[in-house]
Structures are given as C-alpha cells and as structure tokens.
DRENDO-1510 file (C-alpha; in Angstrom, 1 decimal, always signed):
<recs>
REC; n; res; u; v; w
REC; 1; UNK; +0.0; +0.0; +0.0 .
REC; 2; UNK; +1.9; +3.3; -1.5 .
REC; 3; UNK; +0.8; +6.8; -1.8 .
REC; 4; UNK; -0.5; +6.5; -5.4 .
REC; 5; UNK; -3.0; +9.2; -6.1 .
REC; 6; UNK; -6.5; +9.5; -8.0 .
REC; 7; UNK; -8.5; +12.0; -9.7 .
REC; 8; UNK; -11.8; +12.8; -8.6 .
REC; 9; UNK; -14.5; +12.5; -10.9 .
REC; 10; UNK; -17.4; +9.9; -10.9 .
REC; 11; UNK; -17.1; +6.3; -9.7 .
REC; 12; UNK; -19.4; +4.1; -11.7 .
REC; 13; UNK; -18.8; +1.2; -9.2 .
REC; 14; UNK; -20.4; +3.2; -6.2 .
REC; 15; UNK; -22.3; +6.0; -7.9 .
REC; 16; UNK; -20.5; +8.4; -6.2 .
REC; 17; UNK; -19.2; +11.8; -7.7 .
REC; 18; UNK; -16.4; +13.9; -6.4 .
REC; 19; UNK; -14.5; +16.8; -7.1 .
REC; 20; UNK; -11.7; +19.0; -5.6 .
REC; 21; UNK; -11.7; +22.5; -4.5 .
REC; 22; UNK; -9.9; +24.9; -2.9 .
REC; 23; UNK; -10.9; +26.0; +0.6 .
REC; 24; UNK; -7.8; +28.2; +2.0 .
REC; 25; UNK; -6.7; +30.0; -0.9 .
REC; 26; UNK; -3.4; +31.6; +1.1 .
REC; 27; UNK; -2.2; +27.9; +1.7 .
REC; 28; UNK; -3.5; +26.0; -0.5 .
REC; 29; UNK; -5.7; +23.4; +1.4 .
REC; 30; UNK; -7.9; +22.0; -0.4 .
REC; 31; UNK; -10.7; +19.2; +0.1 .
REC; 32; UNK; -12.5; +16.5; -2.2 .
REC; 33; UNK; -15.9; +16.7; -1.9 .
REC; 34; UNK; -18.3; +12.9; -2.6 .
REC; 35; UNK; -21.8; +13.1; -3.6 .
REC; 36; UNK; -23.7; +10.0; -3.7 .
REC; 37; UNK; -25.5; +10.7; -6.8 .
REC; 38; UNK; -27.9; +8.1; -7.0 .
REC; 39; UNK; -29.8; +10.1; -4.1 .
REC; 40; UNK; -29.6; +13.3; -5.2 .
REC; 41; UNK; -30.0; +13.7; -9.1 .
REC; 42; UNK; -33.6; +13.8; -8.8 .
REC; 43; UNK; -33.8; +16.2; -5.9 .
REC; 44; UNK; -31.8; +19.2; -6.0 .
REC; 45; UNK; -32.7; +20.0; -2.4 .
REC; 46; UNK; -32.5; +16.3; -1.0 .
REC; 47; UNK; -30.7; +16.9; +2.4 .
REC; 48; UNK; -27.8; +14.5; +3.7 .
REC; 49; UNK; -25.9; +14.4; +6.5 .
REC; 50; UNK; -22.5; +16.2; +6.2 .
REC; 51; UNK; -19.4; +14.0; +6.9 .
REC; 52; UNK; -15.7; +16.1; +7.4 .
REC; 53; UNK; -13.2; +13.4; +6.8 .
REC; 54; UNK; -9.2; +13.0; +7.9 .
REC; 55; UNK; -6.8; +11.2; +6.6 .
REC; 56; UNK; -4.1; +9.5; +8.2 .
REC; 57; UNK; -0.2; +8.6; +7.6 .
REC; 58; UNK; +0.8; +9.3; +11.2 .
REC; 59; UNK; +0.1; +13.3; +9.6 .
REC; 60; UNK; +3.2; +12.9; +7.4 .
REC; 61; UNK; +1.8; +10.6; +4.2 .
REC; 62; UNK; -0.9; +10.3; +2.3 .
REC; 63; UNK; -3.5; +13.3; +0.9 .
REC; 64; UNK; -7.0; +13.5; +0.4 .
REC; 65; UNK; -6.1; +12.1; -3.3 .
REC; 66; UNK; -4.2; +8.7; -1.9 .
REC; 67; UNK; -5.9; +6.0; -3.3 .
REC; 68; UNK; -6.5; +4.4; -0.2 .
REC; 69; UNK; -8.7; +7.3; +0.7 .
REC; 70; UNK; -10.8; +8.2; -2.2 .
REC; 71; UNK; -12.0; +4.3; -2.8 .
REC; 72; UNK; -12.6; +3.7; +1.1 .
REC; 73; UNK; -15.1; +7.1; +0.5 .
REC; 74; UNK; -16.7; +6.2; -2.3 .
REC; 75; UNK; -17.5; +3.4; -0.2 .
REC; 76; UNK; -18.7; +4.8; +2.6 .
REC; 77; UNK; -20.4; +8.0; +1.1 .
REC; 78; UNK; -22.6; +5.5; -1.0 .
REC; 79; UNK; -22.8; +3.2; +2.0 .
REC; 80; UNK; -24.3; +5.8; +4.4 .
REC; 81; UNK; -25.5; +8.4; +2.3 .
REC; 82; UNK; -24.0; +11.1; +3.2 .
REC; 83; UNK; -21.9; +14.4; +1.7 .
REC; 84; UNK; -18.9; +14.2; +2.5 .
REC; 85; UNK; -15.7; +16.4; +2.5 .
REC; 86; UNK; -12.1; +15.0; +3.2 .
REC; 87; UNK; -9.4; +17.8; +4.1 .
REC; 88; UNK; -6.2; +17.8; +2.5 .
REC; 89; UNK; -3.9; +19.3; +5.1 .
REC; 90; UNK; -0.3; +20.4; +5.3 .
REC; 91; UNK; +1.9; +17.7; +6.2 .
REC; 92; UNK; +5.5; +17.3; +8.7 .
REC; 93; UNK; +8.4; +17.7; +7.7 .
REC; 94; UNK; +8.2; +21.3; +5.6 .
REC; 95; UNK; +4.9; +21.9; +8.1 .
REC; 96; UNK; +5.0; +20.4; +11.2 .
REC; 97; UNK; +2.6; +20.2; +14.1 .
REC; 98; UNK; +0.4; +21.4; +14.9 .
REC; 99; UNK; -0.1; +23.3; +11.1 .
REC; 100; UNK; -2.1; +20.0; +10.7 .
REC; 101; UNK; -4.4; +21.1; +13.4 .
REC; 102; UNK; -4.6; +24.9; +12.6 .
REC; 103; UNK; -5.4; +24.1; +9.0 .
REC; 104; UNK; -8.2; +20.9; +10.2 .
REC; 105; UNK; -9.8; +23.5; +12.4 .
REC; 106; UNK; -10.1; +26.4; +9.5 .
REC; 107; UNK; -11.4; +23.8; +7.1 .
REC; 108; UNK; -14.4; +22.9; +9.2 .
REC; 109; UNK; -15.1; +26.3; +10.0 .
REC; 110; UNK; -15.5; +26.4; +6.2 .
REC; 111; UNK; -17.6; +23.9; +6.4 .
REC; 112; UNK; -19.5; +25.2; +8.7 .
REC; 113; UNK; -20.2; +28.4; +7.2 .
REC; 114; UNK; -22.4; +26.2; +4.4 .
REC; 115; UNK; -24.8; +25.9; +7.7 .
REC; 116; UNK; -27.2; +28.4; +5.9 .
REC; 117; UNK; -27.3; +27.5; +2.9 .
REC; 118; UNK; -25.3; +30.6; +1.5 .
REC; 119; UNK; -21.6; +29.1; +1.4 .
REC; 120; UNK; -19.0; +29.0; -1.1 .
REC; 121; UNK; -20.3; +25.2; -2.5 .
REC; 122; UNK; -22.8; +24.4; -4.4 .
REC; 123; UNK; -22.8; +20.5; -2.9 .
REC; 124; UNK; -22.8; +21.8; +0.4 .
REC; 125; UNK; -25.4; +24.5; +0.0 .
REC; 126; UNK; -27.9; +22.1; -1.7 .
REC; 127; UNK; -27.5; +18.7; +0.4 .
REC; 128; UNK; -25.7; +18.8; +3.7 .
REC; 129; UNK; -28.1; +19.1; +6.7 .
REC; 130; UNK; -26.1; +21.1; +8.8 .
REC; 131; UNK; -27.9; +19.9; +11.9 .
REC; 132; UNK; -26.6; +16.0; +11.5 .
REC; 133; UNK; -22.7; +17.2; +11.3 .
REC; 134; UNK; -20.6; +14.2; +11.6 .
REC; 135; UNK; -16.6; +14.2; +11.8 .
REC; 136; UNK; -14.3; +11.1; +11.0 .
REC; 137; UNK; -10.9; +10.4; +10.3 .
REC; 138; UNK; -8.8; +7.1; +10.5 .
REC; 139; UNK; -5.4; +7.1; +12.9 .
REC; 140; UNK; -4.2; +10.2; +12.8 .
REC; 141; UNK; -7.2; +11.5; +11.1 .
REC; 142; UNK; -9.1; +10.2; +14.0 .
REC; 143; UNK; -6.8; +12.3; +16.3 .
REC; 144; UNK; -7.2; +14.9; +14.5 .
REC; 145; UNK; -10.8; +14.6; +14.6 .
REC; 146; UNK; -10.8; +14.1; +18.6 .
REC; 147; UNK; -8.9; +17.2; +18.7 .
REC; 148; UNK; -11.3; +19.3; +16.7 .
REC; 149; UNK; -14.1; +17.9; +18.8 .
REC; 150; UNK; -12.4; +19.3; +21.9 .
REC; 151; UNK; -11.4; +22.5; +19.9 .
REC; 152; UNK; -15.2; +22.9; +19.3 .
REC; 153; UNK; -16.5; +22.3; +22.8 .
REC; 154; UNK; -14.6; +24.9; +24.0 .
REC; 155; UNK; -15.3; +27.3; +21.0 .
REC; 156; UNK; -18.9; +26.7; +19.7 .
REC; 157; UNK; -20.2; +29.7; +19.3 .
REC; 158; UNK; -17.0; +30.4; +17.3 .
REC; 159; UNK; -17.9; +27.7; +14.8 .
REC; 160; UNK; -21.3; +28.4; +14.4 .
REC; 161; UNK; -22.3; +25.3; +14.1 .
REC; 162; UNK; -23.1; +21.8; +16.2 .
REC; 163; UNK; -21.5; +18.4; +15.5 .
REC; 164; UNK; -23.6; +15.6; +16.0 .
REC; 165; UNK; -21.2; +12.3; +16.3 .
REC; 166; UNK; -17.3; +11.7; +15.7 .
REC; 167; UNK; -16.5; +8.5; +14.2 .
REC; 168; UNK; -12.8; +7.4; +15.7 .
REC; 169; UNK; -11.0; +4.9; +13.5 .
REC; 170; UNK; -8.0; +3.0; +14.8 .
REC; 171; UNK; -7.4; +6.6; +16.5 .
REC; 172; UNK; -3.4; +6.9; +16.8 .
REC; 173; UNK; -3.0; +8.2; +20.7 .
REC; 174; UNK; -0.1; +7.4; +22.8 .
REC; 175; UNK; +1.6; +7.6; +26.5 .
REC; 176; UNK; +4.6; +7.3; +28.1 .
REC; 177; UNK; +3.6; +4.6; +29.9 .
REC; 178; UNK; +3.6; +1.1; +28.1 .
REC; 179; UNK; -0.5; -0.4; +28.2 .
REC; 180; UNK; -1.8; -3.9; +27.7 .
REC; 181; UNK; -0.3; -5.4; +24.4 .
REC; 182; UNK; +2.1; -2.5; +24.2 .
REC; 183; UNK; +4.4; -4.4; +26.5 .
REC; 184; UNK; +5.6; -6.3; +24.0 .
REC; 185; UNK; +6.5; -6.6; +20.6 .
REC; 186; UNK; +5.0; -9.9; +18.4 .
REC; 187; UNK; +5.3; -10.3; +15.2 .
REC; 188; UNK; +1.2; -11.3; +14.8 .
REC; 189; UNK; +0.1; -8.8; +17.4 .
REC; 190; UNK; +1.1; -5.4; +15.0 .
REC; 191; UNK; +2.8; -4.3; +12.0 .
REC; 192; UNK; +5.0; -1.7; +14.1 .
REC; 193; UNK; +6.1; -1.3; +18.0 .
REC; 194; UNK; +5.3; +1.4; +20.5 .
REC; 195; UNK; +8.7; +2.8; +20.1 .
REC; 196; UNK; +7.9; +3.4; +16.3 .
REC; 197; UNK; +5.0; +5.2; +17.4 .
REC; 198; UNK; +6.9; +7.0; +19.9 .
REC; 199; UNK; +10.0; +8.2; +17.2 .
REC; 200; UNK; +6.9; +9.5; +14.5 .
REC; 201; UNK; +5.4; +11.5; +17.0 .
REC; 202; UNK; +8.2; +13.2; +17.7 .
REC; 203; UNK; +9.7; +13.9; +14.3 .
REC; 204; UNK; +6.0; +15.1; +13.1 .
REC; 205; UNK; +6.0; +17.5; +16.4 .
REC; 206; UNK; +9.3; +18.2; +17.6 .
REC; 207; UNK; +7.9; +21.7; +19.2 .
REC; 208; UNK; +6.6; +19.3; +21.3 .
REC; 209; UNK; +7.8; +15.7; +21.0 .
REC; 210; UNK; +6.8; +14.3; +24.4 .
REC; 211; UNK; +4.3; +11.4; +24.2 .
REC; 212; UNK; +2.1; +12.8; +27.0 .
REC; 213; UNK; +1.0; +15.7; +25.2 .
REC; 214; UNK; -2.9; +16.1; +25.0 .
REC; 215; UNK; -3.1; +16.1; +21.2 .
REC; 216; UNK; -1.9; +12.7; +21.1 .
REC; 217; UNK; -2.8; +11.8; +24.6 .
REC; 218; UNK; -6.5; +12.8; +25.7 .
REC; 219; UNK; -5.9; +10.7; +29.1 .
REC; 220; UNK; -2.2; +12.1; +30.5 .
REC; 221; UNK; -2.5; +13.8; +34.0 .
REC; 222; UNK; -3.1; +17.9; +33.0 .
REC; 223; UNK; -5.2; +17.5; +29.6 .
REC; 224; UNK; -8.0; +18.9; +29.3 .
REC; 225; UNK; -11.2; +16.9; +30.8 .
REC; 226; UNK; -13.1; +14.7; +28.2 .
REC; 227; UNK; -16.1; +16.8; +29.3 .
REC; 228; UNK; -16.1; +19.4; +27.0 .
REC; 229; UNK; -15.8; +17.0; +24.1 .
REC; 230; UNK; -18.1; +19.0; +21.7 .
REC; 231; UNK; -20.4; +16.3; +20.2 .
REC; 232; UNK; -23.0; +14.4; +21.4 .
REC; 233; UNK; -21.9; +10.9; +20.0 .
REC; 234; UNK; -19.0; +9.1; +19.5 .
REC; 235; UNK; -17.9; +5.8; +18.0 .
REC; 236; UNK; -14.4; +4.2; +18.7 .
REC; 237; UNK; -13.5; +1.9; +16.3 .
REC; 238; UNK; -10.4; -0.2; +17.1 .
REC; 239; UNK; -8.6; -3.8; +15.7 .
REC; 240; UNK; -7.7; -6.6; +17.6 .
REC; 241; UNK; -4.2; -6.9; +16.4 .
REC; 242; UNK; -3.3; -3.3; +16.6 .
REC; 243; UNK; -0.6; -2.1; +19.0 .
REC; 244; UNK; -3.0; +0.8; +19.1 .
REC; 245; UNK; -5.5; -0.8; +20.3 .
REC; 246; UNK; -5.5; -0.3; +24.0 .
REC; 247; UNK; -5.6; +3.5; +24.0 .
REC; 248; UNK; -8.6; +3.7; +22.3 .
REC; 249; UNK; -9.9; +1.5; +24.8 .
REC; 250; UNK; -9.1; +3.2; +27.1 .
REC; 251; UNK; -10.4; +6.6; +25.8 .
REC; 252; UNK; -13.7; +5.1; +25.2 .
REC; 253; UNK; -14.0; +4.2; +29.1 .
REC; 254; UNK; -12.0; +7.6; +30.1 .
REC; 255; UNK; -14.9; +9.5; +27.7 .
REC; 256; UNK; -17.5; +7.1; +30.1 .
REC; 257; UNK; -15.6; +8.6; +33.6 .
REC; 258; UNK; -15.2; +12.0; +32.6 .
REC; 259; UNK; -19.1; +12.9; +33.1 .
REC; 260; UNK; -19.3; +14.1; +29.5 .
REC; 261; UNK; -23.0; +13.4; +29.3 .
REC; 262; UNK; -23.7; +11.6; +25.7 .
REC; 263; UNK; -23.5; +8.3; +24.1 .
REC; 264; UNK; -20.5; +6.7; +23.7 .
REC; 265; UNK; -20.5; +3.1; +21.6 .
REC; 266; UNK; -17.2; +1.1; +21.0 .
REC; 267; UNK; -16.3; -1.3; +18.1 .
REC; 268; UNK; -13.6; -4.1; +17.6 .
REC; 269; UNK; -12.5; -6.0; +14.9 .
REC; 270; UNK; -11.6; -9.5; +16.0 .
REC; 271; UNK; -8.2; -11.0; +13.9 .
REC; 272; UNK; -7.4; -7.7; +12.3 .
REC; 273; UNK; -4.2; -5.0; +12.5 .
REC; 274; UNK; -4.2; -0.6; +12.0 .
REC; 275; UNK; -6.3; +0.1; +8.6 .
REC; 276; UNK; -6.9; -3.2; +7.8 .
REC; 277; UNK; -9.4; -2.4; +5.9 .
REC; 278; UNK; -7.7; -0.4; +3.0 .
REC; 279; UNK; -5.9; -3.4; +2.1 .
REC; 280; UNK; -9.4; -5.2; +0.8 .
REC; 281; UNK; -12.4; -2.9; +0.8 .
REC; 282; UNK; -14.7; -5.8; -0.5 .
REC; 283; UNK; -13.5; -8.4; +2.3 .
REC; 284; UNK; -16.4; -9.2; +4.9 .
REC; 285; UNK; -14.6; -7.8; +7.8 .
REC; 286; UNK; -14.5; -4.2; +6.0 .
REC; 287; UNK; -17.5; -4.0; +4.9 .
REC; 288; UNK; -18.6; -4.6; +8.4 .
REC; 289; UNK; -16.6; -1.6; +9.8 .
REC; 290; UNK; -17.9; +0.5; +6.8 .
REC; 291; UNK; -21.5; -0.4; +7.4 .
REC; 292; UNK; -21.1; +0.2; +11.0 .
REC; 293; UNK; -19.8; +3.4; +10.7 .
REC; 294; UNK; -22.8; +4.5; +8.0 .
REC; 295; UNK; -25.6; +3.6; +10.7 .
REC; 296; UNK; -23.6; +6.0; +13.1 .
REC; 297; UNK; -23.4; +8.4; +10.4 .
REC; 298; UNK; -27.2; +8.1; +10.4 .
REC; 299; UNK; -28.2; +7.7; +13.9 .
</recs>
C-alpha cells in the first residue's frame, strides 16, 4: 500500500461523484468533496448528512487524493449516504505540528459556514443538513478529529455550528507509559512497536515531542477533561491486532468517567491490524466496519 493518487470524478462502481476545491486559498488546502448521486440527481434539495473526513499517515503521508482514501469514500459515502468532504492538510516535515491542526480546524469552520445555505459550495449549500454534522478520520485523522471535537466544545459559538457524532478509526494516541499489548513486541500482534509510534510522534511534532501531550494523549495527567468533548456521539473503532488498540480502549471508558453526558458506543474487529481495511475494501470484515460506521453516520 503506496501513496499513489486518484483523480476525482465519478465512480461508476459506487455511484458516487467527487470533485476537488480549494478552501484556503493563502495555503492551499484543499478538500475532495463525494456526492452520492444516486440520491440526489432527482432532488436538488434532498438533504444528507454532512461527513468532514481526515486522513491519516501518522500526519506525514498520504492526501486526500491517496488511493486508499478516495476508494474507502466512495465506499462509505454511498454506503451511508451522506456528503462528504475529506481535508487535505499540510503535512510534517516542511509543516510540522500542529499546522495539521490549525489548517483541520479552518477547514471545518468552512464547512460550517455552508450551515445556511449561503456558502461558497454548491454540494454543500444544496445537500448537507447542517444539523446532522458528523466528523471522521482514520489514525491520525481520527486524532485529529478528537482534537477538533475538543477544539469545538470549548469554541462553539465560534464555529457556528453543532456536531452531532465523531466517528474514531484506529485513532493513533499514545503515552509514556507502556498499556496492555504495548508491552511487548510480536510479530502477529502489530505491523510496528510502540517505540515506532513514539520516534513518529516526535519527528511530526518536535515543538513538542513528548508522548504525553494532550493532542496525542486525551488521558495524560493535566489534559483537558473529556467533558467538553463537543459532540454528542462518539464511535471508537479499534482492531484486535493493533498495538493501538489499548488507548482507544481506554479513551472510550476515560470519555465514560469524565461525566461528558452523551452516548459513547465502541467497536472491535476481531483477527485484524491498524487500517486493515484499505488493504481489501470488499473483504467481509471491512464492509462490516464500513456499514457500522454509515448507521452511526445516520443515527
């Protein structure tokens, strides 16, 4: 699995149209946009829910073009029917952390600013029900997402707009402290070890390398409490093989002893590592995760 790219445009497979556009002119962050055409072409106005997507590559590989990416959303975006928007951000080493954040965060306030129907896009303006706002992303998309979640609970009024669920996939948090299957290193429990983890977080973030810092740790002693999480649902997604794994776990219970009052729902994919499921998109076990994460989307 590389970092080959695709062009948007329509995929006859799924149904599913996309395009790119440019949302921050003065850095060049842009997004791909899906459209599940099949249920809008005959309704201008038909109203979906909005889906802001984040792509991982431990914040240093892969765009919203990678291949991976763009064929995992056609999936989904025909899957759950939904309109969906996947942020290309500026990546380590020429921009390190947290540009990856600041660039996130300005991308759903653009987003956001669709909420009336008066925004920049077309797609946006004409489908995306601004009141079932959903954010995803898959390992360090999903921090990422977590992060903007936080961001938004402490800033609402600044967004201007509510999110309804975050969908966490194989979410990439660490610690200093060694959990669970993090002990050890076995060949047919993960693809890397924790001390790979460590050694990526710190060359993606070197103004602040430490493991224990809340962006990459929600749970170490002085982060901010999981209480002001600013959505009202979330779904952890983790795999049974991934060193990964036990932190988000443990977030999922840390989210349930925080007092953050809202539904939290956790999922795990038995014989499976970190993003198994870009490796096969038809295989049983990926279609599971991807219809799992539609009827969230549309909860």
């Amino acid at each position: 699995m590389g970092t080959e790219t695709l062009l948007a445009g329509f995929d006859p497979q799924t149904g599913v149209s996309s395009k790119d556009v440019t949302i921050i002119p003065e850095t060049d962050v842009y997004a791909r946009l899906y459209l599940p055409t099949k249920l809008t072409e005959n309704s201008k106005n038909h109203k979906l829910p909005v889906l802001v997507y984040y792509h991982g590559g431990g914040f240093c590989l892969f765009t919203a073009s990678s291949q991976t990416d763009h064929n995992y959303l056609n999936k989904l975006v025909a899957e759950a029917g939904v309109v969906a928007v996947s942020v290309n951000y500026r990546r380590p080493p020429e921009n390190p952390l947290p540009t990856a954040f600041e660039d996130t965060w300005a991308a759903l306030q653009w987003v956001a600013s669709h909420r009336n129907g008066d925004g920049p896009e077309p797609w946006l303006n004409e489908h995306g029900d601004f009141g079932r706002l959903f954010m995803s992303g898959i390992s360090a998309g999903a921090t990422i997402a977590h992060d903007l979640a936080m961001m938004a609970g402490n800033a609402g009024s600044q967004l201007g707009a509510e999110i309804l669920g975050v969908g966490l996939v194989h979410p990439y948090f660490l610690g200093s402290d060694s959990i669970g299957s993090q002990g050890v290193h076995r060949e047919s429990m993960t693809q890397v070890n924790k001390s790979d983890w460590d050694r990526l977080w710190a060359f993606v973030c070197p103004s602040s390398p430490e493991n224990d810092n809340p962006r990459i740790n929600p749970m170490a002693e002085g982060a901010p409490s999981l209480v002001g999480l600013g959505c009202r649902r979330v779904l952890v997604s983790v795999a049974e093989k991934d060193l990964l794994r036990d932190r988000g776990r443990m977030y999922y219970e840390a989210l349930g002893r925080s007092g953050w009052m809202s539904v939290a729902e956790i999922h795990e994919t038995e014989g499976e590592d970190h993003g198994f499921h870009f490796y096969n998109l038809d295989a049983e076990k990926a279609k599971d995760l991807i219809r799992r994460l539609a009827a969230f989307f549309n909860s």
